[in-house]
DSSP file (Angstrom, degrees, kcal/mol; ACC not computed):
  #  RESIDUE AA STRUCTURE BP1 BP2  ACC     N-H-->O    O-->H-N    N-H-->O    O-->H-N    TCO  KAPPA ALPHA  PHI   PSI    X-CA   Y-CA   Z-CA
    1    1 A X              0   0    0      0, 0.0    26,-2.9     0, 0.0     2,-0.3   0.000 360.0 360.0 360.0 149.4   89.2   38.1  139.9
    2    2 A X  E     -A   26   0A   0     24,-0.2     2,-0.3    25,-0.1    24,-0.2  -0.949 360.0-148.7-132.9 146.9   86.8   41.0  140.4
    3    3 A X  E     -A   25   0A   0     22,-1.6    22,-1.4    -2,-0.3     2,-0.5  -0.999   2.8-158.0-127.7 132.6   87.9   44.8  140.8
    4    4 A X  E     -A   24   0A   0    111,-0.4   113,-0.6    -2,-0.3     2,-0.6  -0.956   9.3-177.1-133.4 103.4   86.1   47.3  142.8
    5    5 A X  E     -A   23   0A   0     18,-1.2    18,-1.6    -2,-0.5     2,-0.1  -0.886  17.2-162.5-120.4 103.1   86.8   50.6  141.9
    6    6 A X        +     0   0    0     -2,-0.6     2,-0.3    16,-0.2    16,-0.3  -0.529  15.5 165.6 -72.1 152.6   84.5   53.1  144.7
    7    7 A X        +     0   0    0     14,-0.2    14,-1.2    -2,-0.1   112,-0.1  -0.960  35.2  70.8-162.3 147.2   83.8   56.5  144.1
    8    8 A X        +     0   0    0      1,-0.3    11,-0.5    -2,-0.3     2,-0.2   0.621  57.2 137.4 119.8   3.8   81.6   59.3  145.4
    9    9 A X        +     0   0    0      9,-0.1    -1,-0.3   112,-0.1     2,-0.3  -0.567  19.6 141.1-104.3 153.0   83.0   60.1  148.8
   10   10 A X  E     -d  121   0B   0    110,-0.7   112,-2.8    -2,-0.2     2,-0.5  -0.989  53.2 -84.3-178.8-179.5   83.4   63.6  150.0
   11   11 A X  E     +d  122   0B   0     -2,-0.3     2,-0.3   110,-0.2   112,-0.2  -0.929  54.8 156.6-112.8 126.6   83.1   66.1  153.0
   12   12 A X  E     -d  123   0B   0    110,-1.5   112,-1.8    -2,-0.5     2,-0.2  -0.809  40.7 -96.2-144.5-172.1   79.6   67.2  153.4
   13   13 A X  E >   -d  124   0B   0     -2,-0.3     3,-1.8   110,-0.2     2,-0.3  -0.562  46.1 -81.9-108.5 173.1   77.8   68.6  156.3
   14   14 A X  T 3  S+     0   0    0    110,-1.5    75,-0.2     1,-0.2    -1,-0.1  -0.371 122.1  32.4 -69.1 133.3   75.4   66.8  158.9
   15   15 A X  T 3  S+     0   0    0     73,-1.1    72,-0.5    -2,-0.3    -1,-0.2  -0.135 100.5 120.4 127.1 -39.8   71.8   66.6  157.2
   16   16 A X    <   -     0   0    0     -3,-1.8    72,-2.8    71,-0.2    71,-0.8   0.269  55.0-139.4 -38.1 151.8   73.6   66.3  154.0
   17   17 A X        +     0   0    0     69,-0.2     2,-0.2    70,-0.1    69,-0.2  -0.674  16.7 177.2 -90.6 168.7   73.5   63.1  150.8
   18   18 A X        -     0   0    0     -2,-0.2    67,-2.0    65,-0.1     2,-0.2  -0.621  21.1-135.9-151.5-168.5   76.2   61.9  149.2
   19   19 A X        -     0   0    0    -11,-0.5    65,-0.2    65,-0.3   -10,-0.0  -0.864  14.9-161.7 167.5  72.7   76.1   58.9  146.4
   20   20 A X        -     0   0    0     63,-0.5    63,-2.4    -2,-0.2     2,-0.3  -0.352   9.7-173.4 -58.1 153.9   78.8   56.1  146.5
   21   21 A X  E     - B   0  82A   0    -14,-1.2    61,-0.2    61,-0.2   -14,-0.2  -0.872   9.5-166.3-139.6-174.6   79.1   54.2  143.6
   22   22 A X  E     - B   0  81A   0     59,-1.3    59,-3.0    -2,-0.3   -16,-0.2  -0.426   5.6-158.7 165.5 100.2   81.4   51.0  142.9
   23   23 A X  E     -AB   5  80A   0    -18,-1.6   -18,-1.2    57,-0.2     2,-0.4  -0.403   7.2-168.5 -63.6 139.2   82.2   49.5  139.4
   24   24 A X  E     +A    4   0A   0     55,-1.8     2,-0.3    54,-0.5   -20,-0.2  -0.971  10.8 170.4-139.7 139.5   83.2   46.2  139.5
   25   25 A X  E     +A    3   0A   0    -22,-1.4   -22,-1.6    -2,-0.4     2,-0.4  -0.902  45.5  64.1-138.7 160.8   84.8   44.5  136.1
   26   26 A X  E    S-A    2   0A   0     -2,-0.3     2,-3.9   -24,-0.2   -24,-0.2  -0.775 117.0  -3.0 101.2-143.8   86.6   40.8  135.8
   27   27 A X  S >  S+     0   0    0    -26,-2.9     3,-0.7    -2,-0.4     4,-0.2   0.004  74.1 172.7 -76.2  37.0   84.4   37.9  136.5
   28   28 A X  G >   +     0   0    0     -2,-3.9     3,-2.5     1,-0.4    -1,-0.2   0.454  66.6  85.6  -0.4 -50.5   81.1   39.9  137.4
   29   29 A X  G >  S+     0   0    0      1,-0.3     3,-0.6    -3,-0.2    -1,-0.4   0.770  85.6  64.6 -49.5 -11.9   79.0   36.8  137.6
   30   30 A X  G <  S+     0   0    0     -3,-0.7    71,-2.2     1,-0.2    72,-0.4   0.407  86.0  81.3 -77.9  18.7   80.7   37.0  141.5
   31   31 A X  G <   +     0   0    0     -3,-2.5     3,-0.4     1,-0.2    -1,-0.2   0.162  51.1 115.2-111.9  11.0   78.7   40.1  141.9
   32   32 A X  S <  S+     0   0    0     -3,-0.6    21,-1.0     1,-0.3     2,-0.4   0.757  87.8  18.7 -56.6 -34.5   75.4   38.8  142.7
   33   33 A X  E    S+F   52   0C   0     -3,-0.4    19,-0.3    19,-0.2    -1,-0.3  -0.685  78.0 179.6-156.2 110.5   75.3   40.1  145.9
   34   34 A X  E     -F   51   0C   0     17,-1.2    17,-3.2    -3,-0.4     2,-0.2  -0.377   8.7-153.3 -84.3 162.1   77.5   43.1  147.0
   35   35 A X  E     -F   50   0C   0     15,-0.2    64,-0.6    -2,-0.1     2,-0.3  -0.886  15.1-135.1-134.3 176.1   77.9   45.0  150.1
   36   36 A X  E     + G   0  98C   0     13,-4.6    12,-1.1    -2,-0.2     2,-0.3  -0.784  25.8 177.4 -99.3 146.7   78.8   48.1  151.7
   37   37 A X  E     -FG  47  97C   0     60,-1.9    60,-4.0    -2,-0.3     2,-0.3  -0.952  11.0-150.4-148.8 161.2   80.9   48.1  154.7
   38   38 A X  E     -F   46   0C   0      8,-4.2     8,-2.0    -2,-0.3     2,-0.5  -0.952   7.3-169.4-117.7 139.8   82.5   51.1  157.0
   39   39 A X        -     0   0    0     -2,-0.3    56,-1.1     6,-0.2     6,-0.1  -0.664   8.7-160.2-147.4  89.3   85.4   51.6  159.1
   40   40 A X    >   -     0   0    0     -2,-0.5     3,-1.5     4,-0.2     2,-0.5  -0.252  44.6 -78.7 -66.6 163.6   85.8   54.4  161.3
   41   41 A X  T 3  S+     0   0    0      1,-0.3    -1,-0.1     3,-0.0     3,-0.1  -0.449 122.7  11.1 -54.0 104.9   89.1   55.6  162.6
   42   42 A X  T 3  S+     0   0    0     -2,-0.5     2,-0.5     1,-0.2    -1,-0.3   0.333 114.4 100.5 101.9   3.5   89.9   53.0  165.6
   43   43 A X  S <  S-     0   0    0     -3,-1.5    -1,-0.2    -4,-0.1     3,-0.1  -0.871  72.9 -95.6-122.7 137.7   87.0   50.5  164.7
   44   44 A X        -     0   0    0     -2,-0.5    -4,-0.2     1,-0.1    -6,-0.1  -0.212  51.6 -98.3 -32.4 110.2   86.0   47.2  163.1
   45   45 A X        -     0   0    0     -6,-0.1     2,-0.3     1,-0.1    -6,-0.2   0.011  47.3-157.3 -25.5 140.0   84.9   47.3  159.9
   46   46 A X  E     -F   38   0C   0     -8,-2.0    -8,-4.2    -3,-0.1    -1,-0.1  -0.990  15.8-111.6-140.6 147.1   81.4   47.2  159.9
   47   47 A X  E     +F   37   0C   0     60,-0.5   -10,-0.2    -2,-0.3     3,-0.1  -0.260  33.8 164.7 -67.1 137.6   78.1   46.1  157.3
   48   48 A X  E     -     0   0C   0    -12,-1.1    15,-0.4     1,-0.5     2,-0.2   0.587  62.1 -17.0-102.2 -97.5   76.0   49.0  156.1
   49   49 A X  E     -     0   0C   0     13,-0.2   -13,-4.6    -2,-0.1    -1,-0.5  -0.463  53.8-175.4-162.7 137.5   73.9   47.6  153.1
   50   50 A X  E     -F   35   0C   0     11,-0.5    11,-1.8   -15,-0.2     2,-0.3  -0.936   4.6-166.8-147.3 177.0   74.0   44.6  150.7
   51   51 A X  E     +FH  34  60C   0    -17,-3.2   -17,-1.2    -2,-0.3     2,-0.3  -0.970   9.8 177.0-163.0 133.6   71.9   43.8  147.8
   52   52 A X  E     -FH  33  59C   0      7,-0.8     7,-2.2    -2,-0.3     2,-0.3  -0.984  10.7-153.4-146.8 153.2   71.8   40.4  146.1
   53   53 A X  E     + H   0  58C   0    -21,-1.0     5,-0.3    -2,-0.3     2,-0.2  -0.992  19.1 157.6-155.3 137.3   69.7   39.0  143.2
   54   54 A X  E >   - H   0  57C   0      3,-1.5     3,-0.9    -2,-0.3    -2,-0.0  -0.555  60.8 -71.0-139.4-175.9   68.4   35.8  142.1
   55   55 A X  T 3  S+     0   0    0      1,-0.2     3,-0.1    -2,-0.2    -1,-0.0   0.914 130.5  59.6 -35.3 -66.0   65.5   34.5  139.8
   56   56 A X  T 3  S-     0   0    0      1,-0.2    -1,-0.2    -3,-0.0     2,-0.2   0.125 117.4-104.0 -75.4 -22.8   63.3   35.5  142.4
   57   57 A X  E <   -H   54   0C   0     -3,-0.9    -3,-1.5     2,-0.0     2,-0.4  -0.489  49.4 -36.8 144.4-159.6   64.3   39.2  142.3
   58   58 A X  E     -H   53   0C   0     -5,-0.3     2,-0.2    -2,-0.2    -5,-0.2  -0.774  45.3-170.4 -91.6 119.0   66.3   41.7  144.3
   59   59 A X  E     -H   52   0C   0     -7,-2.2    -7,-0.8    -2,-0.4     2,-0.3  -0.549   8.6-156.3-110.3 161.3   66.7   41.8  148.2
   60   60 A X  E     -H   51   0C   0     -2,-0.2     2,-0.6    -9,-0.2    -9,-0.2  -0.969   4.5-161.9-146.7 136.4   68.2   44.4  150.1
   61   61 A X        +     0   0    0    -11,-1.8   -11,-0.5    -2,-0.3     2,-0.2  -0.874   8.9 174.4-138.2 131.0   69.6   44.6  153.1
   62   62 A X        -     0   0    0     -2,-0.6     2,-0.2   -13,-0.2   -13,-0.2  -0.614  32.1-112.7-126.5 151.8   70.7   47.4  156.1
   63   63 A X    >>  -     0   0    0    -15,-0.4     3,-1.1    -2,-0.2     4,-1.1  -0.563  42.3-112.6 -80.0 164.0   72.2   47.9  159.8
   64   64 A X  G >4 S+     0   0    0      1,-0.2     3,-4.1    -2,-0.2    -1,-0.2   0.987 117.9  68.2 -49.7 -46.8   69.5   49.4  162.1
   65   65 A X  G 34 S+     0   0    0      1,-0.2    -1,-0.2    -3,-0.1   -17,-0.1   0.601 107.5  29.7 -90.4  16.8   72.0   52.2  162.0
   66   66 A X  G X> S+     0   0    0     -3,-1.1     4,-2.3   -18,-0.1     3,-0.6   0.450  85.5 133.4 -91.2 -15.0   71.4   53.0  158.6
   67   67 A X  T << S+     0   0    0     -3,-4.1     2,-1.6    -4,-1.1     4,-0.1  -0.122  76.6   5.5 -54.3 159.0   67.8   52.1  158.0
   68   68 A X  T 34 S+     0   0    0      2,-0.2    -1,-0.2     1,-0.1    18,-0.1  -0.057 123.7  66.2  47.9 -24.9   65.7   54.4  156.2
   69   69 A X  T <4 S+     0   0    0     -2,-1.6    17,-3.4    -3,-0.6     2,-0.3   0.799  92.1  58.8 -95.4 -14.4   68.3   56.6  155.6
   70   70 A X  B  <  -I   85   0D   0     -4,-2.3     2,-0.4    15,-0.3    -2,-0.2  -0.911  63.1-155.4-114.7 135.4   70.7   54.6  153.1
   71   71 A X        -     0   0    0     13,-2.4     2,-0.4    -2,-0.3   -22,-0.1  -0.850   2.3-153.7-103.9 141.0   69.7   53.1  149.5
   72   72 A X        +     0   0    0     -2,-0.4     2,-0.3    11,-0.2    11,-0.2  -0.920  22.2 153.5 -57.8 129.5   71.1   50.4  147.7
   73   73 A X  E     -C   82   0A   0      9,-2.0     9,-1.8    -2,-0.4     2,-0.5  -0.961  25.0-152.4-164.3 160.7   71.1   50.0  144.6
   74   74 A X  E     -C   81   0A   0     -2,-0.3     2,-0.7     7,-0.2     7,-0.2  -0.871  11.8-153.5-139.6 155.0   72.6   48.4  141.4
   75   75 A X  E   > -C   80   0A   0      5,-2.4     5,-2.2    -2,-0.5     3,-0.3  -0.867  16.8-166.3-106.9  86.4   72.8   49.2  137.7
   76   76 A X  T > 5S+     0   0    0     -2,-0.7     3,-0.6     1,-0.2    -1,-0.1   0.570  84.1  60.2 -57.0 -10.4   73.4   45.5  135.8
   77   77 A X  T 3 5S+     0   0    0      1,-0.2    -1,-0.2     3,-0.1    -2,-0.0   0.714 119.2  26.5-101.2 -13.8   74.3   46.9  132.5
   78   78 A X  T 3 5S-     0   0    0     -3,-0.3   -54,-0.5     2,-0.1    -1,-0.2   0.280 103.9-123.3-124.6  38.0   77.3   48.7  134.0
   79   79 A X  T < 5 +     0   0    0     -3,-0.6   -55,-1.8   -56,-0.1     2,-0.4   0.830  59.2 142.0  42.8  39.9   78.1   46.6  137.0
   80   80 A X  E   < -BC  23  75A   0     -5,-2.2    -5,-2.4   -57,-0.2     2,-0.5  -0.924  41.7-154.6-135.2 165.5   77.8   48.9  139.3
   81   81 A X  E     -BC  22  74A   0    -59,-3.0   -59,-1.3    -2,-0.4     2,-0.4  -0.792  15.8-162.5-116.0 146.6   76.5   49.2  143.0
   82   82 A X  E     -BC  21  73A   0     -9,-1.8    -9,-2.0    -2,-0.5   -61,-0.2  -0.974  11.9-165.4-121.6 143.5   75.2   52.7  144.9
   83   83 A X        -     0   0    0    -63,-2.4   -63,-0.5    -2,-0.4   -11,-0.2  -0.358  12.2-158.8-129.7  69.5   74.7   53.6  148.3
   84   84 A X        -     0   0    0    -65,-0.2   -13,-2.4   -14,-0.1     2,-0.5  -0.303   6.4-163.6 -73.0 132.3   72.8   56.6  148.6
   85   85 A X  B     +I   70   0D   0    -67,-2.0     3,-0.4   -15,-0.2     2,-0.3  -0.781  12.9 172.2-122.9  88.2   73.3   58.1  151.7
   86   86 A X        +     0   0    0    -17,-3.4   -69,-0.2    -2,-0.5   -70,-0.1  -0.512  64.7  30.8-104.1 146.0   70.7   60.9  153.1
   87   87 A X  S    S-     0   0    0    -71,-0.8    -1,-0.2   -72,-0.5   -71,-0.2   0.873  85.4-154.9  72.6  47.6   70.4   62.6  156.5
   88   88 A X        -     0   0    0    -72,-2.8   -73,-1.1    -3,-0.4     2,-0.2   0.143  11.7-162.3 -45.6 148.3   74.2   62.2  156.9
   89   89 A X        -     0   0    0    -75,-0.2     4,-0.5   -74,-0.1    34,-0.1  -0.651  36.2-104.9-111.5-177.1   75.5   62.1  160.9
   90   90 A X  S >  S+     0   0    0     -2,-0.2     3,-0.6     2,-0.2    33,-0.4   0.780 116.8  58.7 -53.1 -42.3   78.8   62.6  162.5
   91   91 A X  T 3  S+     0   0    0      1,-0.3    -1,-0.1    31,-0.1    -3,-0.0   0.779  86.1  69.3 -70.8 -29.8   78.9   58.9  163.0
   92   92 A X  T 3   +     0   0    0     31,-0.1    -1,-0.3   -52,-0.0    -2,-0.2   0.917  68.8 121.6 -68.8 -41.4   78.6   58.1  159.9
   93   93 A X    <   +     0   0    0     -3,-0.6    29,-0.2    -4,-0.5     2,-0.1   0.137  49.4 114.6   7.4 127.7   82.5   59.7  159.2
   94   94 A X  E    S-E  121   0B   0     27,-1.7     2,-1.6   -54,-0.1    27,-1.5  -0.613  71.1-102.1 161.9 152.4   84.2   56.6  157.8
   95   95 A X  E     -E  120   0B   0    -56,-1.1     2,-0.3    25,-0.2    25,-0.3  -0.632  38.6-152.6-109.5 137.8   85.7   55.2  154.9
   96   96 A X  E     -E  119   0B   0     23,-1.9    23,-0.9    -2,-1.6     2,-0.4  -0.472   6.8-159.0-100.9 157.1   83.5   52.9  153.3
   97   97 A X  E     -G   37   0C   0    -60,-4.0   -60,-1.9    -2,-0.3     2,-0.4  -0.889  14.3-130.0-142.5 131.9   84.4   49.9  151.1
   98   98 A X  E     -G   36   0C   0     -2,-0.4    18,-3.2   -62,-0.3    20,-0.2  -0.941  27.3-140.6 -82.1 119.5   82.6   48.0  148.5
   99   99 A X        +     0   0    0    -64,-0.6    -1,-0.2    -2,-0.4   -65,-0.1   0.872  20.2 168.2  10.5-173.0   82.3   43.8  148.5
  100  100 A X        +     0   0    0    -67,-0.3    13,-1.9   -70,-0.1    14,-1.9  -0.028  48.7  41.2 108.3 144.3   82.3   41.0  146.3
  101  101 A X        -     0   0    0    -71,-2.2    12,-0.5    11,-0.3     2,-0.2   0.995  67.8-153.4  98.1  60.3   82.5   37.4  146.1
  102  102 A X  B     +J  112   0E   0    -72,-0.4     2,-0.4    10,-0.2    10,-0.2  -0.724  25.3 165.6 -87.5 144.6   80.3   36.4  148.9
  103  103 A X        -     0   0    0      8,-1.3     2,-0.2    -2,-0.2     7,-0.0  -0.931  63.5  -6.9-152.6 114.9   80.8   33.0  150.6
  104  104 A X  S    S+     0   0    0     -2,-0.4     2,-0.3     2,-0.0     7,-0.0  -0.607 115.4   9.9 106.3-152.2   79.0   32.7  153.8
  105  105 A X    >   -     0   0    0     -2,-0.2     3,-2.8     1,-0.1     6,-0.3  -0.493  55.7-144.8 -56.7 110.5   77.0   35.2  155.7
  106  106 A X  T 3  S+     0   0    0     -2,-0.3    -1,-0.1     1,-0.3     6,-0.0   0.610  96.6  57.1 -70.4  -8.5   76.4   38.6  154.0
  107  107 A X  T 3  S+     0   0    0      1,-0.1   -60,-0.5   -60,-0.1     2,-0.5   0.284  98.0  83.1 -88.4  12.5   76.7   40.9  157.4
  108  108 A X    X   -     0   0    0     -3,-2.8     3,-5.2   -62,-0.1     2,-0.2  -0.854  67.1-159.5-129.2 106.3   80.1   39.5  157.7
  109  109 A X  T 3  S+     0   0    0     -2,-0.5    -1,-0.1     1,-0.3    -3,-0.1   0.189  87.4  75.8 -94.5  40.8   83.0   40.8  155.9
  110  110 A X  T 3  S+     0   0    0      1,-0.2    -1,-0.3    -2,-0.2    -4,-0.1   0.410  93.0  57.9 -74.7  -8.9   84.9   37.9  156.3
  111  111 A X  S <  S+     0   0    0     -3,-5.2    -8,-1.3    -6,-0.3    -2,-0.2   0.715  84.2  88.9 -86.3  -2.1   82.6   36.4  153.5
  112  112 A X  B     -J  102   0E   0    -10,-0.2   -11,-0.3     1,-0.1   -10,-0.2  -0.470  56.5-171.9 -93.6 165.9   83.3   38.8  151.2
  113  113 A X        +     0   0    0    -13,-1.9     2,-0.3   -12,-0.5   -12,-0.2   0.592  68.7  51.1-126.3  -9.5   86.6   38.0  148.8
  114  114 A X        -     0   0    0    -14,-1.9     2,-0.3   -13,-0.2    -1,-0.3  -0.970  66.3-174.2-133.1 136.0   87.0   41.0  147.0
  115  115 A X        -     0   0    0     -2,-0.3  -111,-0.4     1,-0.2   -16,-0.2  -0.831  25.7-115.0-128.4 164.1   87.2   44.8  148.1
  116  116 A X        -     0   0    0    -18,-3.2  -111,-0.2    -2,-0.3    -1,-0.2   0.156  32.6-118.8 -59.3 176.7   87.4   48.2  147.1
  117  117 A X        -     0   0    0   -113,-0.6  -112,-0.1     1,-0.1    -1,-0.1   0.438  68.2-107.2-100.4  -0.1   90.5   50.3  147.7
  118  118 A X        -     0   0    0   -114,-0.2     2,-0.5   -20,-0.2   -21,-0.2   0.172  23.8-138.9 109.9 129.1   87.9   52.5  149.9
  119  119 A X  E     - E   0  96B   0    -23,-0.9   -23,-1.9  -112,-0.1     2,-0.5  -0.987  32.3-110.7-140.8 145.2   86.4   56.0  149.2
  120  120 A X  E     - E   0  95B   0     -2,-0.5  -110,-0.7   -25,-0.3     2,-0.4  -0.657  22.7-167.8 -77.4 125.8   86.0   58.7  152.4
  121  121 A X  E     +dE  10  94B   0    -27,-1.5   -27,-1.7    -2,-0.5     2,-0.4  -0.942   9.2 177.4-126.0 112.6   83.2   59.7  153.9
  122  122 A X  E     -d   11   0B   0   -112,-2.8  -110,-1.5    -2,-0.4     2,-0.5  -0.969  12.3-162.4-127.2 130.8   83.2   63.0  156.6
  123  123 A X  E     -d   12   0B   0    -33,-0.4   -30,-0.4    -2,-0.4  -110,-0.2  -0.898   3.8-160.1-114.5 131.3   80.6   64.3  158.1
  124  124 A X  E      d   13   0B   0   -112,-1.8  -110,-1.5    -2,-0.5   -31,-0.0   0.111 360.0 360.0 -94.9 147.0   81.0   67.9  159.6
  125  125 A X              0   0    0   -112,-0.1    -1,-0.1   -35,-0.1  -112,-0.1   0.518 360.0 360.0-114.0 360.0   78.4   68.9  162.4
């Protein structure tokens, strides 16, 4: 089992960052490549950002509608993932959920096998 504890969510205004984070503790070796995902009020979850890492190094990966403006990134000595999130929109409102466990295609978060409980994200125009 892996636990995915998100954190970092808040109400900030359009233009604004914020800086998710998400610890993850239990069998961490499933924690090679996390994701992000979003779910606005009345919509399908959907992938923001993943980041996976092999011998070969660290990949990253974003929806168009996040590129350039959302980071990934992970801290290995404390298991934990970030998603720093600059030049916040309206659309972006949502609450967004850290991954785990991937089996199959990382933009689909039927592959993932473990999630966060969720952290809120609004942004005010």
């Amino acid at each position: 089992q892996v636990q995915l504890v998100e954190s970092g969510g808040g109400l900030v205004q359009a233009g604004g960052s914020l800086r998710l984070s998400c610890a993850a503790s239990g069998r961490t070796f499933s924690t090679y490549a996390m994701g992000w995902f979003r779910q606005a009020p009345g919509k399908e979850r959907e992938f923001a950002a993943a980041i996976s890492w092999s011998w070969s190094g660290i990949s990253t990966y974003y929806a168009d509608s996040v590129k350039g403006r959302f980071t990934i990134s992970r801290d290995n000595a404390k298991n934990t993932v970030f998603l720093q999130m600059n030049s916040l929109k309206p659309e972006d409102t949502a609450v967004y959920y850290c991954a785990a466990g991937l089996d199959g295609s990382r933009w689909s978060s039927s592959a993932y096998q473990y999630w966060g409980q969720g952290t809120q994200v609004t942004v005010s125009s």
